[in-house]
Backbone as a printed PyTorch tensor [residue, N CA C, xyz], in Angstrom:
tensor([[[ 32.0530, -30.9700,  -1.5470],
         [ 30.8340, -30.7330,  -2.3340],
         [ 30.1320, -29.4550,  -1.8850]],

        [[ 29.5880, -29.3040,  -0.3280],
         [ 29.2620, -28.1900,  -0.1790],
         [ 29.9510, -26.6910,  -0.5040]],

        [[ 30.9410, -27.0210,   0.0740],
         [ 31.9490, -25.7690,  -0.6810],
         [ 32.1040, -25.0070,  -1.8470]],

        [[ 31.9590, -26.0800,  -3.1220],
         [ 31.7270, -25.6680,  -4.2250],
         [ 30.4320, -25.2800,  -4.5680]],

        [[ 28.8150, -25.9960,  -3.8120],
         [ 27.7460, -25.1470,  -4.0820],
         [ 28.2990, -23.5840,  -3.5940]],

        [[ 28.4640, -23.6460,  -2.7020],
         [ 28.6130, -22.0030,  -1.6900],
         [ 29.5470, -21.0490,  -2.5790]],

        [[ 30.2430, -21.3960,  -3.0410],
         [ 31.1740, -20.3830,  -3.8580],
         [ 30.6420, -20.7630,  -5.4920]],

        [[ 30.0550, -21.2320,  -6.0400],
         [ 28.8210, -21.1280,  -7.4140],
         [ 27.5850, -19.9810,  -6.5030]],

        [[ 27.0680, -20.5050,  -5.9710],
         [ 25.9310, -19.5530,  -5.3140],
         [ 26.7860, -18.0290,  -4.9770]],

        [[ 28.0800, -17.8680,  -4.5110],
         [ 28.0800, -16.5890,  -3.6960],
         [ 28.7230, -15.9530,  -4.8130]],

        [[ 28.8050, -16.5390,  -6.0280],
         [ 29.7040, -16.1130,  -7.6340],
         [ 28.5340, -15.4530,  -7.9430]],

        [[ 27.6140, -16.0310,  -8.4030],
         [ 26.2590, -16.0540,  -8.9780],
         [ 25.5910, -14.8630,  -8.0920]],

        [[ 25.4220, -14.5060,  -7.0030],
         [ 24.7360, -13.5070,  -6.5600],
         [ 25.6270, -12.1260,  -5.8860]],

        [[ 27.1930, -12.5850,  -6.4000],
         [ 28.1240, -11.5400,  -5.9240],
         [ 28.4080, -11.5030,  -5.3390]],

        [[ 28.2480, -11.9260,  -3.9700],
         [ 28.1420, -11.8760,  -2.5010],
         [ 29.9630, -12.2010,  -2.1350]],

        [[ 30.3440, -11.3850,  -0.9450],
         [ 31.3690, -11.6150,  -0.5070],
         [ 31.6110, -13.1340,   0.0370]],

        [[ 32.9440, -13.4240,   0.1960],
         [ 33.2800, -14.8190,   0.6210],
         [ 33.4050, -14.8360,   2.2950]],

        [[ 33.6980, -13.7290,   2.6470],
         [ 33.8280, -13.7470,   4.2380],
         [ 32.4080, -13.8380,   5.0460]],

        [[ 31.6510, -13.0450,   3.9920],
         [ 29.7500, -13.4070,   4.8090],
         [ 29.1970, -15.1910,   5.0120]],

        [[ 30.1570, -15.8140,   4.2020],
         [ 29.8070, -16.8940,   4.0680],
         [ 29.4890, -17.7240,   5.6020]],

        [[ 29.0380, -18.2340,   6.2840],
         [ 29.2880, -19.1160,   7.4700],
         [ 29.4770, -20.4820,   7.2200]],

        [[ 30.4030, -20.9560,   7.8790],
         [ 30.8420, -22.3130,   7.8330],
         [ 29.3870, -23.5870,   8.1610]],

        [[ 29.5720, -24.4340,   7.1120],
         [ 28.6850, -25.6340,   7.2920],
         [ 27.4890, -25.3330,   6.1680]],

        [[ 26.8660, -24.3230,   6.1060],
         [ 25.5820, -23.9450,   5.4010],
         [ 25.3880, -22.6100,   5.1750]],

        [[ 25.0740, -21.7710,   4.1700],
         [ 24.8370, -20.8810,   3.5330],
         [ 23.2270, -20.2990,   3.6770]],

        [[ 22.6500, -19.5310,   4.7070],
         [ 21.4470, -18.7620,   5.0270],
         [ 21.4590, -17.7860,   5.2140]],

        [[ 20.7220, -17.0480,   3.9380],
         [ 20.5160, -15.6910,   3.7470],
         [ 19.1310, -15.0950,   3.3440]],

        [[ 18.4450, -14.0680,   4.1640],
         [ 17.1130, -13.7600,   3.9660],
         [ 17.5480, -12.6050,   3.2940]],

        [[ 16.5660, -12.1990,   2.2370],
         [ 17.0680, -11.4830,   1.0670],
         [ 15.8910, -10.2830,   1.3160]],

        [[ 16.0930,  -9.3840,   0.9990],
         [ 15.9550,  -7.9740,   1.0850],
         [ 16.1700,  -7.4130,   2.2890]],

        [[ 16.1780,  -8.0320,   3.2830],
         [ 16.1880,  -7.2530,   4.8150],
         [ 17.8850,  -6.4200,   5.3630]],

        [[ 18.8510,  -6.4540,   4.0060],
         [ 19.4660,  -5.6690,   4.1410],
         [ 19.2620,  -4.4330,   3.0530]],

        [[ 18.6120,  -4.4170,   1.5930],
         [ 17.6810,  -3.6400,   0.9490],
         [ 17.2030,  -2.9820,   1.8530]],

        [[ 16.1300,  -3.4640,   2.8220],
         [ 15.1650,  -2.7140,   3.5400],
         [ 15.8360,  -1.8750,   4.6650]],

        [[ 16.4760,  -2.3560,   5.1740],
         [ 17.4400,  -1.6940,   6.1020],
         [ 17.8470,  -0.3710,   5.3050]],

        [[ 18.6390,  -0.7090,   4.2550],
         [ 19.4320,   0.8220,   3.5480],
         [ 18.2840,   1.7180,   2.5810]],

        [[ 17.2470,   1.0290,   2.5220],
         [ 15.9450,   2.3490,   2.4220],
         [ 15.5500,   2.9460,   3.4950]],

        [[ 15.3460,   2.6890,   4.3730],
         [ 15.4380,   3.5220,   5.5710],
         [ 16.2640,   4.7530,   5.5560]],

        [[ 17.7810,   3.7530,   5.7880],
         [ 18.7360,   5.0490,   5.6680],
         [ 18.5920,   5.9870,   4.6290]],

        [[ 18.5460,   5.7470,   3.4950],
         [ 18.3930,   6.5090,   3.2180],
         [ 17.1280,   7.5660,   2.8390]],

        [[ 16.1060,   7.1380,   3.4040],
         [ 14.8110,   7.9460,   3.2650],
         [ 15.2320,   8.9970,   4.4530]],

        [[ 15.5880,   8.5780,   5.9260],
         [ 16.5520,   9.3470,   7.0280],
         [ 17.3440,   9.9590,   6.5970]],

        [[ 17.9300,   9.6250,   5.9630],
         [ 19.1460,  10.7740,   5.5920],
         [ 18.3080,  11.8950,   4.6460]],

        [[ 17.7810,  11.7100,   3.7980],
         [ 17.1550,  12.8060,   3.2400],
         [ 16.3850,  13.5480,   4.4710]],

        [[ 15.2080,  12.4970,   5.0690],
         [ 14.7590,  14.1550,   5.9270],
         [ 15.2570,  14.7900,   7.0560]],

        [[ 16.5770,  14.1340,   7.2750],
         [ 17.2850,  14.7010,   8.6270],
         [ 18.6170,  15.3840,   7.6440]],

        [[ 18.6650,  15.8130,   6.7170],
         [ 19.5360,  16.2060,   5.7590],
         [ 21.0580,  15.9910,   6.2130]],

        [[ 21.5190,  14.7440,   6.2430],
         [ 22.3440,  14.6420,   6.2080],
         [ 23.0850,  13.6920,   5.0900]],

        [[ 24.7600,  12.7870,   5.1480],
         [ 25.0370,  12.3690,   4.1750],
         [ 24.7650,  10.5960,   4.6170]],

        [[ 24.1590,  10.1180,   3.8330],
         [ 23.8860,   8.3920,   3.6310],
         [ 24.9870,   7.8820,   4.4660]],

        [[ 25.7650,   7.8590,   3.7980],
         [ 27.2050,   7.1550,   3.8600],
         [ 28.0740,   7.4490,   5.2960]],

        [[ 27.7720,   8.9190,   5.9790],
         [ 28.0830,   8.9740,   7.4480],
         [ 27.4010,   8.2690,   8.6300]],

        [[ 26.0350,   7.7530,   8.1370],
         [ 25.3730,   7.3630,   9.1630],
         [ 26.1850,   5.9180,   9.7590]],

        [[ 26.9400,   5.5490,   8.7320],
         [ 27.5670,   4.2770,   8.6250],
         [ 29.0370,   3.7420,   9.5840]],

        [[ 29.3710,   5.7950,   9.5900],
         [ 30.7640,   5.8530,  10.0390],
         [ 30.3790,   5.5560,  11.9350]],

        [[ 31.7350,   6.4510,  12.5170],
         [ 31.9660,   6.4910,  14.0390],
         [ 31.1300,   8.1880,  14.4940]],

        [[ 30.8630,   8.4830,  13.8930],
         [ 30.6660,  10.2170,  14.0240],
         [ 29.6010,   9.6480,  14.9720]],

        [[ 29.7680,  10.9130,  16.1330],
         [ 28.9420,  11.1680,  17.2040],
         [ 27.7100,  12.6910,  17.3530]],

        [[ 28.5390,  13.0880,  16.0820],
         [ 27.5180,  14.7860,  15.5250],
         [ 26.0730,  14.9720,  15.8090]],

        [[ 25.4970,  15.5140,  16.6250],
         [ 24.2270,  15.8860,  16.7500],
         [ 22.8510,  14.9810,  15.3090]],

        [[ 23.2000,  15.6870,  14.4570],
         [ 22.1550,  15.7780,  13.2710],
         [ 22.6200,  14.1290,  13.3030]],

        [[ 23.6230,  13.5380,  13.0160],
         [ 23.8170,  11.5850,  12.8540],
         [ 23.3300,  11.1770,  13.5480]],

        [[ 23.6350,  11.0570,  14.8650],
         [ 23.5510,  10.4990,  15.8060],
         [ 21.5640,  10.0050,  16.3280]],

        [[ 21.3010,  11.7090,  15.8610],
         [ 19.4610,  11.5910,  15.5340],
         [ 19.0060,  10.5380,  14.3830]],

        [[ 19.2880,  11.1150,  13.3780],
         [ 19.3400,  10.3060,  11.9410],
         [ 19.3270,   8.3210,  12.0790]],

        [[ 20.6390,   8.3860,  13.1060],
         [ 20.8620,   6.8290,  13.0370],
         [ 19.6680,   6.2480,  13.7740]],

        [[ 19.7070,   6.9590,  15.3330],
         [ 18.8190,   6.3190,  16.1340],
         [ 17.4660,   6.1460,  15.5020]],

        [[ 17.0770,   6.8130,  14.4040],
         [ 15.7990,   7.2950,  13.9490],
         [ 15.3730,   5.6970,  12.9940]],

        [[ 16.4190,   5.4710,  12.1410],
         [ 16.4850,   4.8230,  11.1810],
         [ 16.7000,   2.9840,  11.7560]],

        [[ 17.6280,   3.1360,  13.0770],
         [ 17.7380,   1.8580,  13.5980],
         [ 16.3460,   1.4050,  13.9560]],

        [[ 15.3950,   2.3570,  14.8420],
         [ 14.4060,   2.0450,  15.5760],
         [ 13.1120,   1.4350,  14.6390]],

        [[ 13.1040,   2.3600,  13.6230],
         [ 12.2510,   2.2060,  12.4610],
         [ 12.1370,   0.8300,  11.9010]],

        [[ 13.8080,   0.0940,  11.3190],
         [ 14.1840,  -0.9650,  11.0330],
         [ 13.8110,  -2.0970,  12.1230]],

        [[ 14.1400,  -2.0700,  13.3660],
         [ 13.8700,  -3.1170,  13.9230],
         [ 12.0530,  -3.2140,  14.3680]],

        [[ 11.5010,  -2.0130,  14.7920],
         [ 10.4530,  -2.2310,  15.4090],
         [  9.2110,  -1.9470,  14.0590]],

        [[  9.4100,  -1.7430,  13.1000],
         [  8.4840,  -1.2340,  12.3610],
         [  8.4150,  -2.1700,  11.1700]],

        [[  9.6430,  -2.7540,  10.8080],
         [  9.6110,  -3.5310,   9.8060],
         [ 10.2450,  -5.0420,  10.5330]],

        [[ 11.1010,  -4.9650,  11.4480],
         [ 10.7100,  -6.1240,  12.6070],
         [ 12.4800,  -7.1720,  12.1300]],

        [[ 13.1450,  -6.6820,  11.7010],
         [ 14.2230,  -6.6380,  11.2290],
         [ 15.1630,  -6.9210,  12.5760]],

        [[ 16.1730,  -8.0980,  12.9490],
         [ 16.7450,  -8.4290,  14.0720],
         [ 17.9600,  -7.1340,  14.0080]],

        [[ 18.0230,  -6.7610,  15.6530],
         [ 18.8950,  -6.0500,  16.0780],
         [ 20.3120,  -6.4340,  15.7620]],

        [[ 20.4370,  -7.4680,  15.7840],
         [ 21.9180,  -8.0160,  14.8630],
         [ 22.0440,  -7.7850,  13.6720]],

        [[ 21.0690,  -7.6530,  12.5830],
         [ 21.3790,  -7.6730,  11.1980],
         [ 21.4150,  -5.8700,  11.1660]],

        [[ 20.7700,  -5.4220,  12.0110],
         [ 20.8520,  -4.1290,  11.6990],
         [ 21.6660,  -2.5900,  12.8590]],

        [[ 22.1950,  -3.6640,  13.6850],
         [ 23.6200,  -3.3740,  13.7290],
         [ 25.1310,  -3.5460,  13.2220]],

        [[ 24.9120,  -4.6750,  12.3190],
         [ 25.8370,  -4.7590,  11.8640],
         [ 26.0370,  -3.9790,  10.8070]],

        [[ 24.6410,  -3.2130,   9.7110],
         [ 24.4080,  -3.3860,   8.6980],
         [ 25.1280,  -1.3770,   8.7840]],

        [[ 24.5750,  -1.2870,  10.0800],
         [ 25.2970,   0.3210,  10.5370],
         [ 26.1760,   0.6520,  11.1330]],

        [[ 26.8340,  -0.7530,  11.5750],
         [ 28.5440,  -0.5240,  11.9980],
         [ 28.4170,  -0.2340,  13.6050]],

        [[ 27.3500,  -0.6350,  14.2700],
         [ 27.2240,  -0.5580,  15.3200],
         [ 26.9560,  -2.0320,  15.8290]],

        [[ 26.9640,  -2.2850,  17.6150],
         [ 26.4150,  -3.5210,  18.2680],
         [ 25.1490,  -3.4230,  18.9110]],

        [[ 25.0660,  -4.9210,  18.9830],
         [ 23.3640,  -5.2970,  19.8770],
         [ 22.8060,  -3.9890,  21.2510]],

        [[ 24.4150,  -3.4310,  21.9940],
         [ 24.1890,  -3.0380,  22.9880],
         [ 23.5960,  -1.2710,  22.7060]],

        [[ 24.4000,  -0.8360,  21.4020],
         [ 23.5850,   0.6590,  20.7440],
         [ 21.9460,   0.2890,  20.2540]],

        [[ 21.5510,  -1.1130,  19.6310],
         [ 20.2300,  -1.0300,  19.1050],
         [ 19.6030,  -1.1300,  20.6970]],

        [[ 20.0490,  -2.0160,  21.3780],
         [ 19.2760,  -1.7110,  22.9680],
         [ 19.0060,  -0.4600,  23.6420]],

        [[ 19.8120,   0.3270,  23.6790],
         [ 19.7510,   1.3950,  24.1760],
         [ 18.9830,   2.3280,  23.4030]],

        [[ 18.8350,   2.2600,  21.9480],
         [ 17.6280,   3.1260,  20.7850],
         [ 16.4270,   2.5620,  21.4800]],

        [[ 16.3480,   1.4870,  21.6580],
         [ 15.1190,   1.2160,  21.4760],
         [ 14.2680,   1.3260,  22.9490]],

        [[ 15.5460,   0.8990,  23.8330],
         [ 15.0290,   1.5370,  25.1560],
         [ 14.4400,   2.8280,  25.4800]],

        [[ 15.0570,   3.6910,  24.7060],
         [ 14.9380,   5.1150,  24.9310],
         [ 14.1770,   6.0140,  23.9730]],

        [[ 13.3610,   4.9620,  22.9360],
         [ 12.4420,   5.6090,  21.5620],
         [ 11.5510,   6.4810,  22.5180]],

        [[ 10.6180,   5.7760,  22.9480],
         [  9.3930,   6.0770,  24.0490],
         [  9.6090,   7.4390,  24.5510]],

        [[ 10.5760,   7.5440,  25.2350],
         [ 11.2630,   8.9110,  25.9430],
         [ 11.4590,   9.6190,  25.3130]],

        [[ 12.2330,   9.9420,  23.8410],
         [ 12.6040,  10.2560,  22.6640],
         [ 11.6570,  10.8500,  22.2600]],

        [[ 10.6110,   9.7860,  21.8070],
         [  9.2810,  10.2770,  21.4350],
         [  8.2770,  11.1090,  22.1290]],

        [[  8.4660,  10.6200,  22.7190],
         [  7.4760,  11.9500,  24.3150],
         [  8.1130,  13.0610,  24.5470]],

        [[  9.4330,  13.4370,  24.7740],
         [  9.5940,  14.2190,  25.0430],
         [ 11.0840,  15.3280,  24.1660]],

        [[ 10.5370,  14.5010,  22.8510],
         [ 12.0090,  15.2310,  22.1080],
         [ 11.2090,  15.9690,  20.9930]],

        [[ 10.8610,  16.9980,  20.5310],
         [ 10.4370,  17.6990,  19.4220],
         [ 10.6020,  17.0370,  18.0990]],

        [[ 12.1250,  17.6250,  18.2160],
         [ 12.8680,  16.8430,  17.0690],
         [ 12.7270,  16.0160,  16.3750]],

        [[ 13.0090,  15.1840,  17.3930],
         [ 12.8140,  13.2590,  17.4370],
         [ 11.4910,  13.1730,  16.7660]],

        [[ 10.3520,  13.2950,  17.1380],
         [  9.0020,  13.1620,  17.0370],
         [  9.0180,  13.1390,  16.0010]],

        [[  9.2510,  14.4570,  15.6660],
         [  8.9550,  14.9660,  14.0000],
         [  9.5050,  14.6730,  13.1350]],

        [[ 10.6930,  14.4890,  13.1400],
         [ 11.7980,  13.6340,  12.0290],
         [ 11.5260,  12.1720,  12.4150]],

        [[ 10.6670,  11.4490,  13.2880],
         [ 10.3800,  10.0120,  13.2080],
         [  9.3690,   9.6660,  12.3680]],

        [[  8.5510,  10.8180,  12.7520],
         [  6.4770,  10.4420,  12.0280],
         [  6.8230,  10.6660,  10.4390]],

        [[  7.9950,  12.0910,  10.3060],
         [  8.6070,  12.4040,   9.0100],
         [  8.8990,  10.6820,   7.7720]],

        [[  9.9640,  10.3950,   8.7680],
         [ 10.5330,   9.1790,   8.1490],
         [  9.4350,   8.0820,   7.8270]],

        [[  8.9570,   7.6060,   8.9920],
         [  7.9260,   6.8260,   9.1680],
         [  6.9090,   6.7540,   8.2650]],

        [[  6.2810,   8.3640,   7.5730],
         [  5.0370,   8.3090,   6.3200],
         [  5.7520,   8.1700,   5.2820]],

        [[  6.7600,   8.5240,   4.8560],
         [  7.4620,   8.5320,   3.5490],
         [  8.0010,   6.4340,   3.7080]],

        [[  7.8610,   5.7900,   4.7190],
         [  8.3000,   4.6490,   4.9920],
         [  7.0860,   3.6350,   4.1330]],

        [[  5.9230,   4.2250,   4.9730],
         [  4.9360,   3.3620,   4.6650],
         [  4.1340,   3.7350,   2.8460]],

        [[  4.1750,   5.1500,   2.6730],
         [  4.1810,   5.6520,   1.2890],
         [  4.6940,   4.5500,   0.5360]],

        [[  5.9040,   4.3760,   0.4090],
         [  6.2510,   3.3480,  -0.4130],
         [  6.6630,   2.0790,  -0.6270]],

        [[  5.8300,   1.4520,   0.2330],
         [  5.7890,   0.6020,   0.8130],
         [  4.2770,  -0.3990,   0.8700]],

        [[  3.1750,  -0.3140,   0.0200],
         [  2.3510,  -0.7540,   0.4850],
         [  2.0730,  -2.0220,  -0.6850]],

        [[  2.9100,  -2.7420,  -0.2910],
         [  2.8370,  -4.1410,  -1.0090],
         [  2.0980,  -5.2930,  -0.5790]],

        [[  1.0990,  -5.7480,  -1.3910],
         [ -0.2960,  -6.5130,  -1.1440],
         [  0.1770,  -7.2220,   0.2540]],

        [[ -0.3490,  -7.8520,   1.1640],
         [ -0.3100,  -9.1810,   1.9070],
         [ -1.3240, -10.3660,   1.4750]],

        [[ -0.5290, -11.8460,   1.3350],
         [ -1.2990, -12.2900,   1.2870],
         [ -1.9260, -12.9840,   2.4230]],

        [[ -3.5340, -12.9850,   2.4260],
         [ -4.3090, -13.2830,   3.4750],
         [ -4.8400, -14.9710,   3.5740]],

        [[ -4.9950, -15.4080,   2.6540],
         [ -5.5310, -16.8560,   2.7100],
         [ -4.5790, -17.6230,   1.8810]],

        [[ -4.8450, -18.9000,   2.6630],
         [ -4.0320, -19.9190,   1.9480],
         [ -4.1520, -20.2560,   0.1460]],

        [[ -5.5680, -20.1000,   0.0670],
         [ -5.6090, -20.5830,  -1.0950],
         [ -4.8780, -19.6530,  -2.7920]],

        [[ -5.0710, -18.0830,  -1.9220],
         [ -4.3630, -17.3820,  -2.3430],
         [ -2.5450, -17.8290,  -3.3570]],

        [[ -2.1870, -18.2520,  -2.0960],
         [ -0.5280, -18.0620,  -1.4250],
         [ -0.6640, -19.6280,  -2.3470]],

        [[ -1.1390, -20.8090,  -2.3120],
         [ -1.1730, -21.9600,  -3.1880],
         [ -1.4770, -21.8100,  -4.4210]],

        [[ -2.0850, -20.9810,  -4.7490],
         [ -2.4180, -20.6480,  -6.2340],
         [ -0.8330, -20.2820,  -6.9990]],

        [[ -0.6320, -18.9370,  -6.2470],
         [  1.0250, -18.3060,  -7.0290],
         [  2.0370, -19.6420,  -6.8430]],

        [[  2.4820, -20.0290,  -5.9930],
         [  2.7860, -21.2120,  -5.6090],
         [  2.4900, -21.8220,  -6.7940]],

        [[  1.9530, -22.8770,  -7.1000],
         [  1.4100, -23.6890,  -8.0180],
         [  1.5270, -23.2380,  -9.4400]],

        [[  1.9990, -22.1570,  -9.7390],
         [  2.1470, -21.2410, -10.8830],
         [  3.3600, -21.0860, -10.9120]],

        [[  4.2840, -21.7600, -10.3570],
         [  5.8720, -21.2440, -10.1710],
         [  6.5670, -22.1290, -10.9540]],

        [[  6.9470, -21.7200, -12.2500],
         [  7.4980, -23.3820, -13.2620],
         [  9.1190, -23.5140, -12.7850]],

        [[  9.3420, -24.3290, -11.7060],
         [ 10.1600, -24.9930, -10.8580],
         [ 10.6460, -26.4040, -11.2400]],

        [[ 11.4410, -26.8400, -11.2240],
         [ 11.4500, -28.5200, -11.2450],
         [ 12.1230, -28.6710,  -9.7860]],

        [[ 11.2790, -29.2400,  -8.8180],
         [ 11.9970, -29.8310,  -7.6800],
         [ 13.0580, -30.9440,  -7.9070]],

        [[ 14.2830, -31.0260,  -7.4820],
         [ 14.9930, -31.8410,  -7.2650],
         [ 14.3650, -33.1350,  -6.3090]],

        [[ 15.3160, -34.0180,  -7.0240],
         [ 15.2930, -35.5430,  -5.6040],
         [ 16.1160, -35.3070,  -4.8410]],

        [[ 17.4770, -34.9040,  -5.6630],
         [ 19.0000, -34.4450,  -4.3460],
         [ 18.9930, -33.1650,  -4.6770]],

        [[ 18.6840, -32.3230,  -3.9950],
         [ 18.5020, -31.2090,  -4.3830],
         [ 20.0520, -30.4520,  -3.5840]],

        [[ 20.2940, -29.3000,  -3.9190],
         [ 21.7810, -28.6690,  -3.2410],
         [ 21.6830, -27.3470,  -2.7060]],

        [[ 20.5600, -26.9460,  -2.7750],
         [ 19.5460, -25.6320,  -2.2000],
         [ 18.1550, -26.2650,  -1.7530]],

        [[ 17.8940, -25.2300,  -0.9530],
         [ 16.2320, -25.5010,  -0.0680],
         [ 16.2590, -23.9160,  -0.4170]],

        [[ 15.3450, -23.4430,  -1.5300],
         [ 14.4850, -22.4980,  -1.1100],
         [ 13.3700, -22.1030,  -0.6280]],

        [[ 12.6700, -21.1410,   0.9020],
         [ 11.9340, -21.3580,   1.5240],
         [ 11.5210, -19.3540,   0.7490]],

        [[ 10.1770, -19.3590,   0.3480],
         [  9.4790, -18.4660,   0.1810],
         [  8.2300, -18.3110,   1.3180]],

        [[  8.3660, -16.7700,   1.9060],
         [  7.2120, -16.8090,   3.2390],
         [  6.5870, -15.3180,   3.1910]],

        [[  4.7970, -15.7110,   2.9260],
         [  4.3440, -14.7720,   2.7450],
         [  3.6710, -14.8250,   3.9320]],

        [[  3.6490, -13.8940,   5.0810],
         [  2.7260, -13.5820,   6.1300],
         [  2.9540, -15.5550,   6.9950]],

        [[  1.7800, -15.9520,   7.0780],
         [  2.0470, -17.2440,   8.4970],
         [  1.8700, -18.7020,   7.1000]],

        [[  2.2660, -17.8930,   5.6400],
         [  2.3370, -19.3650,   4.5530],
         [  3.8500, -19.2600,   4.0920]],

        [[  4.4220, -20.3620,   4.0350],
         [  5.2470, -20.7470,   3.6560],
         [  5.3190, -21.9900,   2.6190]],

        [[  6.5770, -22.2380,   1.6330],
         [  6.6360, -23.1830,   0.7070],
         [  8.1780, -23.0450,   0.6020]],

        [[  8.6410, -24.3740,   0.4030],
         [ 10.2800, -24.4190,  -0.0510],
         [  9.8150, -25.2740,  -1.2420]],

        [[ 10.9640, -24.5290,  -2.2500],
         [ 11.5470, -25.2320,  -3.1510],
         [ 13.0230, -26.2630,  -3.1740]],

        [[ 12.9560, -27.7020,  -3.7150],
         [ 14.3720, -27.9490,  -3.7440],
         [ 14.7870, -28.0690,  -5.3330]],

        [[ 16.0810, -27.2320,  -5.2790],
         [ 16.9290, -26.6990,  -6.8130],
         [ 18.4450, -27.0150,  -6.6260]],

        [[ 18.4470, -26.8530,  -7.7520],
         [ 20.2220, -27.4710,  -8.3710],
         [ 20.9120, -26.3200,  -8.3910]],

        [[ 22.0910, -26.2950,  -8.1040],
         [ 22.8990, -25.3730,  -8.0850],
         [ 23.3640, -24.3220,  -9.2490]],

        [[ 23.3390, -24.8350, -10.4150],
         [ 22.7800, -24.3720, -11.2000],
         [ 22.1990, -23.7920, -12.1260]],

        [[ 20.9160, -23.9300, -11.7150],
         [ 19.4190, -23.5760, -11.6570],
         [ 19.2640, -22.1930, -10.7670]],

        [[ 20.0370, -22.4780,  -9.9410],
         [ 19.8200, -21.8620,  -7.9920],
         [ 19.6330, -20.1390,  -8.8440]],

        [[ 20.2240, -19.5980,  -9.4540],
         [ 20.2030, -18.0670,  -9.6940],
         [ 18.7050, -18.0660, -10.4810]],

        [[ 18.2350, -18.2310, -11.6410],
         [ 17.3010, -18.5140, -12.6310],
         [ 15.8610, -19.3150, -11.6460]],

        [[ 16.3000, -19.6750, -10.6090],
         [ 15.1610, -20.3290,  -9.7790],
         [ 14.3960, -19.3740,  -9.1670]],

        [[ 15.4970, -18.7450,  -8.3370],
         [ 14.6590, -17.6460,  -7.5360],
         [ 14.4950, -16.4070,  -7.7490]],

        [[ 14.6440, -15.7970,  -8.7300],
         [ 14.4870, -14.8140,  -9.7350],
         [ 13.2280, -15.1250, -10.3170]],

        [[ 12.7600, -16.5620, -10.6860],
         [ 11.5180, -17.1590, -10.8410],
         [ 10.5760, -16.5950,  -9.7610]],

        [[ 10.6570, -17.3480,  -8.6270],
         [ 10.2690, -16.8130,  -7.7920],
         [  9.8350, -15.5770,  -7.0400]],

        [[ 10.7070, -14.8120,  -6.9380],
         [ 10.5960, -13.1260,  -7.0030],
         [  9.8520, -12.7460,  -7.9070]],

        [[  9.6560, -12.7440,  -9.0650],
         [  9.1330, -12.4830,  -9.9190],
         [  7.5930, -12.6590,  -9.7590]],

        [[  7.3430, -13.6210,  -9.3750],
         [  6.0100, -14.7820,  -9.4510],
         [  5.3740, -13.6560,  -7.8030]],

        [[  5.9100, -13.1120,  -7.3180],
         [  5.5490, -12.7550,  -5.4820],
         [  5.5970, -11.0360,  -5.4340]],

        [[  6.0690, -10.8550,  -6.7120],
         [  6.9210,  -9.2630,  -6.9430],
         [  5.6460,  -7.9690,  -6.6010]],

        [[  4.3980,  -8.4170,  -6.4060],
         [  3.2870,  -7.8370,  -5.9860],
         [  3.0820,  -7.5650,  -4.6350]],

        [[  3.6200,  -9.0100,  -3.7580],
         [  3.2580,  -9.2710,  -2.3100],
         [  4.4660,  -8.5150,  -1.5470]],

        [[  3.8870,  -8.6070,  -0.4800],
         [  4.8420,  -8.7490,   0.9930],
         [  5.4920, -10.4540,   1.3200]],

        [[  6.7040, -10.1380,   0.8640],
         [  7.2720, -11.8160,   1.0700],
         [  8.7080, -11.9640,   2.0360]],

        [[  9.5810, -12.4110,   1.9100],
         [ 10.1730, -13.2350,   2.3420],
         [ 11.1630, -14.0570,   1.9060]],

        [[ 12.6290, -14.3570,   1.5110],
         [ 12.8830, -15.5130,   0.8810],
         [ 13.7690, -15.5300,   1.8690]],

        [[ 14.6780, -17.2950,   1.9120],
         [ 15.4020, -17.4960,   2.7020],
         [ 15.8970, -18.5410,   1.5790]],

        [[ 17.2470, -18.8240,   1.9300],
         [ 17.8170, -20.0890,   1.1920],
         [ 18.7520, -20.7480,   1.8220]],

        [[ 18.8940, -21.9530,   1.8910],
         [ 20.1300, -22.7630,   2.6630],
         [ 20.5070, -23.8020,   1.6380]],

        [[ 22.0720, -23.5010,   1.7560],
         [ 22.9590, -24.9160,   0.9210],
         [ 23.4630, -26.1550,   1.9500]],

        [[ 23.2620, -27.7500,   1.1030],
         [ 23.4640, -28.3580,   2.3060],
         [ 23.9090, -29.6760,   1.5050]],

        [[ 24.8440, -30.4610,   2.0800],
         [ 25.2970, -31.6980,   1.2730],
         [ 23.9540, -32.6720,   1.2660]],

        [[ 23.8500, -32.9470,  -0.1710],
         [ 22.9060, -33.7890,  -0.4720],
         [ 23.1080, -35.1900,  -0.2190]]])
């Protein structure tokens, strides 16, 4: 049963079969989006090509570019060092060492500085999507979301704006047309989605 939600769901949103993990299906949605706006906002002001930052190249101008774009991703938008090493073809032990060495970088690299603060305003430029601040807020949109919760539901969708959260439970489906609902309904805010498949 689970199996067949997971491959309807990974049909339905395209998604490769090997990303899949065994037992349950959890995926937070844009934080690989957000990751490859970075790159590529970096790659424009460190003029280089998108698509190398990705490779093995050790070249001066990349090598800036990447560190620039990793550091940004994890500490600025708060994005785990795993998702965004993987997402650049690198490991936990290269985002350690960026991030160890930003500070230093930053103090005492010209370069660095300036192609960081560079990246960094053009980051937040487009980027300034409402937060929501109070609950009653975040229950209102919520409450406006034309959903039908399941009894056996075959998805848990969890929507999280700032320290509010709400899950939906949906049918498989439903599951594409649900959270597209959703998105839609939040498409103003700073959010969050997460989803897990699980035998009912």
């Amino acid at each position: 049963m689970i199996n067949n939600i997971k491959l309807i769901i990974n049909k339905k949103l395209n998604l490769q079969q090997n990303c899949t993990p065994p037992f349950f299906k959890h995926l937070i949605m844009n934080e690989l989006q957000k990751i490859d706006r970075v790159l590529n906002i970096t790659s424009k002001v460190c003029n280089v090509d998108y698509k190398l930052l990705k490779t093995r190249s050790r070249k001066f101008e990349l090598n800036l570019a990447r560190q620039i774009a990793c550091v940004l991703s994890m500490k600025h938008l708060g994005i785990h060092k795993v998702k965004v090493a993987k997402r650049i073809n690198r490991d936990r032990t290269s985002m350690n060492h960026y991030m160890r060495n930003h500070k230093n970088n930053y103090d005492g690299w010209k370069i660095y500085q300036d192609k960081y603060d560079e990246v960094f305003a053009k980051l937040i430029k487009g980027n300034r999507k409402r937060k929501i601040l109070h609950k009653n807020k975040f229950t209102n949109i919520v409450s406006k979301i034309q959903i039908t919760n399941c009894k056996a539901p075959d998805v848990t969708i969890t929507v999280t704006c700032g320290k509010y959260k709400h899950e939906f439970y949906v049918g498989v489906f439903n599951f594409e047309r649900d959270i597209n609902t959703i998105k839609k309904a939040f498409e103003k805010y700073d959010f969050k989605i997460d989803y897990k498949t699980y035998e009912g």
